[in-house]
TORDRENVO-874594 format. One record per residue (C-alpha): x, y, z; residue in three letters. Coordinates in steps of 0.5 Angstrom, whole numbers. Layout:
N
- east_north_up_res
- X_Y_Z_ala
...
This chain:
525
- east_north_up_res
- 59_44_37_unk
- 54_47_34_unk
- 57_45_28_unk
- 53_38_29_unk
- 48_41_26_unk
- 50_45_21_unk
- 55_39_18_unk
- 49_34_19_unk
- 44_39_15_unk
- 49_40_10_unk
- 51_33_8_unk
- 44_31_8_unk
- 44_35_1_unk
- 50_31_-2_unk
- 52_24_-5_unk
- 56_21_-11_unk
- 56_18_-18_unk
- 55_11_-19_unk
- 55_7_-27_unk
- 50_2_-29_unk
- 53_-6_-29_unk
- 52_-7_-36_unk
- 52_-2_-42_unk
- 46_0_-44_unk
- 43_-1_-51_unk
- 37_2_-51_unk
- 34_8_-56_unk
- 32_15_-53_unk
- 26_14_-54_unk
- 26_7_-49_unk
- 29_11_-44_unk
- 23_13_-38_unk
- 24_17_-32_unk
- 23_14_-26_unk
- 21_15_-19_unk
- 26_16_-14_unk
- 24_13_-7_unk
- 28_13_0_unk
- 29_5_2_unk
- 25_3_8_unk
- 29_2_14_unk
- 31_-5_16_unk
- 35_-3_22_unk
- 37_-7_28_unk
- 40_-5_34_unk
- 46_-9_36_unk
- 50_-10_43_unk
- 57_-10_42_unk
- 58_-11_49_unk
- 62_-4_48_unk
- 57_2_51_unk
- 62_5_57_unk
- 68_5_52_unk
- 65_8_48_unk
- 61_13_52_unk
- 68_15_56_unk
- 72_16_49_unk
- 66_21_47_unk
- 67_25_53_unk
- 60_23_54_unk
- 60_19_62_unk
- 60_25_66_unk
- 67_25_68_unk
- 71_28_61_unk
- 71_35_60_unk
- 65_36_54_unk
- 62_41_49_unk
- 56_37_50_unk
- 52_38_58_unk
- 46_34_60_unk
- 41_33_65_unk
- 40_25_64_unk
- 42_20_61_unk
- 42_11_62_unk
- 44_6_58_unk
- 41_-1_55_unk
- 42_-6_50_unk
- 49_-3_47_unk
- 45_5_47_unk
- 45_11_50_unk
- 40_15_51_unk
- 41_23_54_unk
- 35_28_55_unk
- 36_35_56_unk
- 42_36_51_unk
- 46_42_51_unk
- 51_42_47_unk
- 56_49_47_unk
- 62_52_41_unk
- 68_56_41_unk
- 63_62_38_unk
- 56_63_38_unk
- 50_60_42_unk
- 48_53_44_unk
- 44_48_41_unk
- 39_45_46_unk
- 37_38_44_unk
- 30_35_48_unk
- 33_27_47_unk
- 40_25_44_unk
- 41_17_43_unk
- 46_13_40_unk
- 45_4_38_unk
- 51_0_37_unk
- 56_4_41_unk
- 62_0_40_unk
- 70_2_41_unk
- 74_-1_36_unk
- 82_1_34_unk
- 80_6_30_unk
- 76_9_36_unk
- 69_10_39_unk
- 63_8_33_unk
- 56_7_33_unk
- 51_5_29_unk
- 46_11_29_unk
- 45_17_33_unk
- 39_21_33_unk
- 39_28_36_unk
- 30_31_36_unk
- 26_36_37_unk
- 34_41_37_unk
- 33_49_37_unk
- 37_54_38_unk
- 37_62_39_unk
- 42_67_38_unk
- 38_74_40_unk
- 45_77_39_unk
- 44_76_31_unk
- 36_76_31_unk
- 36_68_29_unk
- 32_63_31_unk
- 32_56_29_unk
- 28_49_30_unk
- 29_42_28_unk
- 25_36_29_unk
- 31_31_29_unk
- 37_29_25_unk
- 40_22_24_unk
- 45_18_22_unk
- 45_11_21_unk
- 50_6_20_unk
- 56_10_19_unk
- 62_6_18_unk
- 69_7_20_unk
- 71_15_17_unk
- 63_17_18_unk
- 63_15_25_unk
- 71_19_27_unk
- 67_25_23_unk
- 63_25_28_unk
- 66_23_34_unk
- 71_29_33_unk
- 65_34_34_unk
- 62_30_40_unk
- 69_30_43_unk
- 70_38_41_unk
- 76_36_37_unk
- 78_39_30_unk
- 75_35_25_unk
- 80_37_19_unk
- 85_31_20_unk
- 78_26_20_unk
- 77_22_14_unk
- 75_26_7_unk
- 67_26_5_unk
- 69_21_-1_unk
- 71_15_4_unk
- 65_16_8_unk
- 59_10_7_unk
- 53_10_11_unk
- 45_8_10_unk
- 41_13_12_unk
- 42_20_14_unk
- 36_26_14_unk
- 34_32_18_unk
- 27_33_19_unk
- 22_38_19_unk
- 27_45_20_unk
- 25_52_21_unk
- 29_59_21_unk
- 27_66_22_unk
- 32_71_23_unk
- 30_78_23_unk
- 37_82_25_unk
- 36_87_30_unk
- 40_92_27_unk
- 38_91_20_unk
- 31_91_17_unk
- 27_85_13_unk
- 26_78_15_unk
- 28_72_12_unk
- 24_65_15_unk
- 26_58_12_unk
- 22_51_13_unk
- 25_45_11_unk
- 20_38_12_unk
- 26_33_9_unk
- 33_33_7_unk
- 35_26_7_unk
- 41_22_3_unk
- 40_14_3_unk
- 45_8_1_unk
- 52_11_0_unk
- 56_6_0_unk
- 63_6_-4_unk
- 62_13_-6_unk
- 55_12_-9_unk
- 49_14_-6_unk
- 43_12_-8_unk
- 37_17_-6_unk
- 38_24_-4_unk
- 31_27_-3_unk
- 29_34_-1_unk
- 21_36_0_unk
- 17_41_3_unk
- 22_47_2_unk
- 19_54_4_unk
- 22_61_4_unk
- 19_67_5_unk
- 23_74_5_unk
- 22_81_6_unk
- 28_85_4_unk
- 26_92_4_unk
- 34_96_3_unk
- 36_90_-3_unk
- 39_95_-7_unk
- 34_100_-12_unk
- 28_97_-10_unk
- 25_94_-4_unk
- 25_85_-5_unk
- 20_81_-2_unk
- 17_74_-4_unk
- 17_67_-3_unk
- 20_60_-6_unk
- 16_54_-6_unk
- 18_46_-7_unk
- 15_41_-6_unk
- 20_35_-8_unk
- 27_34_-11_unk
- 29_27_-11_unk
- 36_25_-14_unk
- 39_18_-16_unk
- 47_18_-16_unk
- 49_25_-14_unk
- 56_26_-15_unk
- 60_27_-9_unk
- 67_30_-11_unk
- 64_38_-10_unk
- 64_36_-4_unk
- 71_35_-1_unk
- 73_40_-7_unk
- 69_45_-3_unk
- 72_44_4_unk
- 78_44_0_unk
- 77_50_-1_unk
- 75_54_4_unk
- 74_62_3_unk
- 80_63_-2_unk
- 77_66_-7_unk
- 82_63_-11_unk
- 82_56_-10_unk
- 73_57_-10_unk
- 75_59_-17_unk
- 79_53_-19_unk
- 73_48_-17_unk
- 70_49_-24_unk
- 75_46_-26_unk
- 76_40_-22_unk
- 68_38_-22_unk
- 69_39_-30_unk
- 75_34_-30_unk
- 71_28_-26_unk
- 65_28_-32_unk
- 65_22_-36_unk
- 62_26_-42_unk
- 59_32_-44_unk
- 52_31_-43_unk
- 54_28_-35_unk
- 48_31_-31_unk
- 52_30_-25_unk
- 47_26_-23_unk
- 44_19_-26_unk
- 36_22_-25_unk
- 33_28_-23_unk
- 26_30_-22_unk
- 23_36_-19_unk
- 16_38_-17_unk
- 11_44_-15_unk
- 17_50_-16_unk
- 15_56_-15_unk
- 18_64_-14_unk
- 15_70_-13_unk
- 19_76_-13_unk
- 16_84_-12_unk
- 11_81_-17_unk
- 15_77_-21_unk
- 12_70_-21_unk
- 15_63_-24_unk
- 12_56_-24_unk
- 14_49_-26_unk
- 10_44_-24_unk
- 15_38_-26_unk
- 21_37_-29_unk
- 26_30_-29_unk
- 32_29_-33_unk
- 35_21_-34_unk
- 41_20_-35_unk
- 44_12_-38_unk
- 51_10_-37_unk
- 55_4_-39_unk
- 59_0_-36_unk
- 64_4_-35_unk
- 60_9_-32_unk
- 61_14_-38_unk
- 55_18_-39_unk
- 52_16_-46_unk
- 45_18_-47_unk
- 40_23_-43_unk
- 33_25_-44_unk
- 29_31_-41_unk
- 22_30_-43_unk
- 17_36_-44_unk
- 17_41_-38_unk
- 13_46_-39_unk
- 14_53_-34_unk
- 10_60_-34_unk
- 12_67_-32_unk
- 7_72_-29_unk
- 7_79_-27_unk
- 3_82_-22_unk
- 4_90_-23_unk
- 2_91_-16_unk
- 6_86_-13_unk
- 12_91_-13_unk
- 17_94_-18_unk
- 19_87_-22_unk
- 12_85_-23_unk
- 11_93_-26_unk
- 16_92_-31_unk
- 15_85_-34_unk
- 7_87_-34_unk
- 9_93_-37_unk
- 13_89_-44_unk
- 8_83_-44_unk
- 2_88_-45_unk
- 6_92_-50_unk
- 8_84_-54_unk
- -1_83_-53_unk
- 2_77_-47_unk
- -2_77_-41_unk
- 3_71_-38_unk
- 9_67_-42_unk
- 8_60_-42_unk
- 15_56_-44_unk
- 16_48_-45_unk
- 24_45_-46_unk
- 25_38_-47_unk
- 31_34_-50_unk
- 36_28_-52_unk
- 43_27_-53_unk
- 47_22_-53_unk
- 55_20_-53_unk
- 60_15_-56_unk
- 66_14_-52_unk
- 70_11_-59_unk
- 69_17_-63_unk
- 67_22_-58_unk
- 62_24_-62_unk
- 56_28_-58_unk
- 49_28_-62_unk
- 43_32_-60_unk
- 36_30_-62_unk
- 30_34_-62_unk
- 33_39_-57_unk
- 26_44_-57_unk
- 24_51_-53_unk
- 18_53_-55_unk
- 14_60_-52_unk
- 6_59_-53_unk
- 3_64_-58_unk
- 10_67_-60_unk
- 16_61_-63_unk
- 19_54_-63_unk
- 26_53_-64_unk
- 30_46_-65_unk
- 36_44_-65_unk
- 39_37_-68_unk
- 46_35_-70_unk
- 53_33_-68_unk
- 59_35_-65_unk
- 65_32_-64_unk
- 70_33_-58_unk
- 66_37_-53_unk
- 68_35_-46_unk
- 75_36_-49_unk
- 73_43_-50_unk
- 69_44_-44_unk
- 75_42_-40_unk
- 80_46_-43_unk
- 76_52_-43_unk
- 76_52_-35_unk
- 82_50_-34_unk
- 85_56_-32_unk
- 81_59_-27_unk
- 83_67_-28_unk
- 80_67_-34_unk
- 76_61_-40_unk
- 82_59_-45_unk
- 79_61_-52_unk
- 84_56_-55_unk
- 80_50_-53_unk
- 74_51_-57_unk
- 80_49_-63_unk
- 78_42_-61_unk
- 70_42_-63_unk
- 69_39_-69_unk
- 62_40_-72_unk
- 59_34_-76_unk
- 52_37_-78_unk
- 47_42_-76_unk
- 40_43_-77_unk
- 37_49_-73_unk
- 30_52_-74_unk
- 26_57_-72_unk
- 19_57_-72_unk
- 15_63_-71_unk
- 8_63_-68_unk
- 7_70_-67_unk
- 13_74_-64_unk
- 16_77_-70_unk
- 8_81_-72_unk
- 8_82_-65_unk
- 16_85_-64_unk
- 15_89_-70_unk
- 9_92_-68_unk
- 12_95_-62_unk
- 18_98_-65_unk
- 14_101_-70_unk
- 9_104_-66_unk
- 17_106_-62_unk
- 20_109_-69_unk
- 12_112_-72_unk
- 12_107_-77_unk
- 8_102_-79_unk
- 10_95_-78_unk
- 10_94_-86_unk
- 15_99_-87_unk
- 19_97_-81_unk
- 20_90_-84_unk
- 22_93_-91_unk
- 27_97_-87_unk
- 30_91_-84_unk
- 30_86_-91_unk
- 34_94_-93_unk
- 39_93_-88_unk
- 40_85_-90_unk
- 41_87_-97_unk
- 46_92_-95_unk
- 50_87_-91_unk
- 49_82_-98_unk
- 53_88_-102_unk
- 59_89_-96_unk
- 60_80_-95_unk
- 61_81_-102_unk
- 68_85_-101_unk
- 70_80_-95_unk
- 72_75_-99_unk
- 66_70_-96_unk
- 62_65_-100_unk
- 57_69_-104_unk
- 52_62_-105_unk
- 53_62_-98_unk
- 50_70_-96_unk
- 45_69_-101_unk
- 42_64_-98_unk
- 42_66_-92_unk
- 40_73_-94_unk
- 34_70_-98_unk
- 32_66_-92_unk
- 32_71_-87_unk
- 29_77_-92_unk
- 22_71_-94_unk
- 22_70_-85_unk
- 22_78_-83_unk
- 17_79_-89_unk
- 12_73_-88_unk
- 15_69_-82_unk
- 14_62_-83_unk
- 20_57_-82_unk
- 27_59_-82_unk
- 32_53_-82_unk
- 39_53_-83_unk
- 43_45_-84_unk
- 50_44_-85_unk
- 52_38_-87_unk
- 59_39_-89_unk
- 63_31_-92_unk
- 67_32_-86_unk
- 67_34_-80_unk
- 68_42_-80_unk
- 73_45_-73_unk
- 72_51_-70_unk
- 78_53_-73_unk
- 76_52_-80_unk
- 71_58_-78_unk
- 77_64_-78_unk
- 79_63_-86_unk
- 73_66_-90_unk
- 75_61_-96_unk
- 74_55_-93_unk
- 66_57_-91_unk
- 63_56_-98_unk
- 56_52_-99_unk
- 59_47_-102_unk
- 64_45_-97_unk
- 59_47_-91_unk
- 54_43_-94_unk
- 50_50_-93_unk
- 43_50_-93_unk
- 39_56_-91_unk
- 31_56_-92_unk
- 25_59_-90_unk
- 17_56_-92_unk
- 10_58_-90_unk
C-alpha cells in the first residue's frame, strides 16, 4: 500500500497536450514567454449524503479487512477524518501518515468517489535498505470517475491494473509537498538525500493539464565506489513550470513495465504522437536557478524557457527559445572531474566557458516545410555559430528512423529534402587558442601548424579532383576553410539550390555541383 505514496509522487510530474482554439498568426519575434501559475483553489466540500457507503466500500469503517489501520477516525459533513494512519504492503515497510481525510465521499455505480484526499506529515522508514523518507502531505482534488477507481484500488489494496488508464483520468489539482529522502544502505557505502519543496500538476481535464510545477528541488550525493573515481556533489533547482505536458508517455511507460524490449519501443510511440517536428512535447517550459556540482565540475543556468504556438488543430507550428546563457566551472581541488576540466581550460587560457543558445523555428502543416531562424550557440571569448535555413519532411524522417526500436532505420532519412541553408561559424578566439596548444604539443609554432592544415586541405583539393565531385564546389570550399584557419574571421557556407535537394541526391557525385546546389562557401575578417 505503500504504492499511494509512490504513485501520488510520480503523477504530480505528469500531464497532457492541448492546442490553441484559434490558429495563431503571430511573428516569431511577437511570441513571449509567459509565466506559469498554479490556479488558486476554489474547492467547497460537498455532502452527498453517501459517507458510510463509501467508507465501507474502501474498506475503511472498521470492520473489512484493510491495508490501512488507524487509531482514530470521525466523520462530518459528507468527510472523513483519520489520525494516526498506518498503511501497510505485501513488501516492505509501512507508511505512517499523522491525518489521512477525505471530502465529498460518495458511492456511485462505478464505486466509492471523493472529492479530495489529503494525506499529511507521511513517513516512512526501512532500516533493512538504509532509507528513510518524509513528506508534508499529498493531495488530490476533484478526481473524476477513473481517477477516484485508481485510487480506490489502492485503498482497498486491490490491484490497480484493471482501473482506468492515466489518459482517462481528470482532476483540479494533485501536489506533494515538502518531500525529504536519505538513504545511506548499510551494506554499501556513500549517501544520497533528496528535498523536494513542491511537485503539483493542475486543471487536467479531457487529457490536457494546464500547470505542472516542480520547486525547490535538492539532491546532494556522496558515492565513493562509482566506478574510476569517488562522485560527490549536488543538484540545485529552484523552479520548473510547464504548460500542457503531454501525457502519452505515461501509459506507454506503465505499458511497458521492465521488458526492456517494449521500454525500447516507447521512443517510437511518443515520436508517433508529435504534431510536428519542432513539437516540445509541451506548450511552454521554463527553468529557473539550475545547478550541478559534480567531484569539481560546476554547471549553472540561471533561466531557460521554451514557447511553443499551435494552431487550431493543435499541430505545433512555431517555437521560439529565447537567450540562455550557462557557465561551466572547475575546481581542480573538488575531485577528479574538476582536475581535468581545470587542466583543458588553463591550457585554452579559459578560467570558466560561458555559453548562450537561443532559437526559432517554425512549421507549415501543407507543405511540411520546417524553417529555422536564427539558431545560435555562441561560447564567450571562443565562437558564434548560426544556423537559418529550411527542411522539408523532418517528423516524417524522424518517425521513421525510430520505428524499429532494435536499431534506427537509415532509409528514412530519404525522406529530407533541404530547401536552403546558411551556416556560419564565427571565431572569437578559439581557433589561436586551439593551434597554440597543438603547437606547443607537436613543438611547433602556431604559424607553421596552420600552414601545415591549409597543406592538408590542398592535398584533399587534388584527390576530390579524382572522384568525380564538383571542383567549383571544393574549391570554394577549400579556399574558405584555408582564409578561416590562417586569419580566422567568418566562415559561412549557403546552399540555395532552385529545388528542394534529398538526402538521396547527396550519394551521386554528379549531382552536387555549385550551380545545382546553389553553393556558396566564403570567409571575411
Amino acid at each position: 500500500m505503500k504504492h499511494i505514496m509512490i504513485g501520488a509522487s510520480a503523477l504530480a510530474l505528469l500531464a497532457a497536450c492541448g492546442a490553441d482554439d484559434e490558429p495563431k498568426a503571430k511573428s516569431l519575434d511577437s511570441v513571449k514567454v509567459e509565466d506559469i501559475k498554479i490556479p488558486s483553489s476554489n474547492f467547497k466540500a460537498k455532502d452527498y449524503g453517501k459517507t458510510s457507503a463509501a467508507l465501507a466500500a474502501l474498506k475503511l469503517d472498521g470492520e473489512a479487512s484493510s491495508p490501512i489501520k488507524f487509531a482514530d477516525s470521525s466523520t462530518k459533513n459528507g468527510g472523513a477524518v483519520f489520525s494516526d494512519v498506518t498503511i501497510t504492503g505485501d513488501d516492505g515497510p509501512a507508511l505512517l501518515a499523522k491525518k489521512m481525510s477525505f471530502d465529498g465521499l460518495n458511492m456511485t455505480d462505478d464505486g466509492p468517489t471523493f472529492d479530495r484526499l489529503i494525506l499529511s506529515d507521511m513517513s516512512m522508514v526501512d532500516e533493512e535498505e538504509g532509507v528513510n523518507i518524509a513528506i508534508g502531505d499529498i493531495s488530490i482534488v476533484e478526481p473524476n470517475a477513473a481517477a477516484s477507481a485508481f485510487f480506490a484500488a489502492l485503498i482497498q489494496g486491490e490491484d490497480t491494473e484493471g482501473t482506468p488508464n492515466f489518459g482517462e483520468w481528470a482532476f483540479d489539482s494533485m501536489s506533494l509537498k515538502n518531500l525529504s529522502l536519505a538513504a545511506a544502505p548499510k551494506d554499501e557505502e556513500g549517501a544520497v538525500s533528496v528535498s523536494v519543496g513542491e511537485l503539483t500538476m493542475a486543471s487536467l481535464a479531457d487529457a490536457v493539464a494546464g500547470q505542472t510545477l516542480f520547486s525547490n528541488i535538492k539532491m546532494d550525493f556522496d558515492i565513493p565506489d562509482a566506478g574510476d573515481f569517488p562522485i560527490k556533489g549536488s543538484l540545485n533547482l529552484d523552479k520548473m513550470s510547464l504548460s500542457n505536458l503531454q501525457a502519452s508517455f505515461i501509459d506507454a511507460f506503465a505499458e511497458a513495465g521492465s521488458d526492456p524490449e517494449k521500454l525500447a519501443g516507447v521512443n517510437s510511440q511518443l515520436m508517433g504522437n508529435y504534431t510536428s517536428p519542432i513539437d516540445q512535447g509541451y506548450d511552454q517550459g521554463v527553468v529557473e536557478g539550475l545547478s550541478l556540482d559534480v567531484s569539481g565540475l560546476s554547471f549553472s543556468m540561471p533561466k531557460s524557457a521554451t514557447k511553443v504556438v499551435r494552431n487550431k488543430d493543435g499541430v505545433a507550428t512555431s517555437v521560439v527559445s529565447p537567450k540562455t546563457v550557462f557557465k561551466l566551472k572547475a575546481d581542480a581541488e573538488g575531485g577528479q572531474l574538476g582536475q581535468q576540466l581545470a587542466q583543458g581550460l588553463a591550457m585554452l587560457d579559459y578560467s570558466d566557458l560561458e555559453f548562450s543558445v537561443n532559437a526559432k523555428a517554425s512549421y507549415d502543416p501543407e507543405t511540411k516545410e520546417t524553417r529555422y531562424s536564427d539558431y545560435v550557440i555562441d561560447m564567450k571569448d571562443g565562437f558564434s555559430l548560426s544556423f537559418n535555413g529550411g527542411a522539408f519532411n523532418v517528423l516524417e524522417m524522424m518517425q521513421g528512423m525510430t520505428e524499429n526500436a532494435e536499431e534506427p532505420n537509415m532509409d528514412a532519412l530519404g525522406q529530407l529534402k533541404f530547401s536552403d541553408m546558411e551556416i556560419s561559424l564565427k571565431d572569437k578566439s578559439l581557433i589561436d587558442r586551439a593551434f597554440k596548444v597543438a603547437a606547443e604539443m607537436q613543438g611547433m609554432e602556431p604559424a607553421q601548424l596552420k600552414s601545415m592544415a591549409s597543406g592538408f586541405l590542398a592535398m584533399g583539393t587534388m584527390q576530390a579532383s579524382q572522384s568525380g565531385v564538383d571542383m567549383e564546389l571544393v574549391n570554394q570550399t577549400v579556399t574558405a576553410l584555408t582564409s578561416f584557419i590562417e586569419d580566422s574571421g567568418t566562415l559561412t557556407i549557403k546552399m540555395a539550390p532552385d529545388a528542394p535537394v534529398s538526402m538521396a541526391d547527396f550519394e551521386d557525385p554528379s549531382k552536387l555541383t555549385a550551380d545545382a546546389l546553389g553553393f556558396s562557401a566564403t570567409t571575411k575578417k
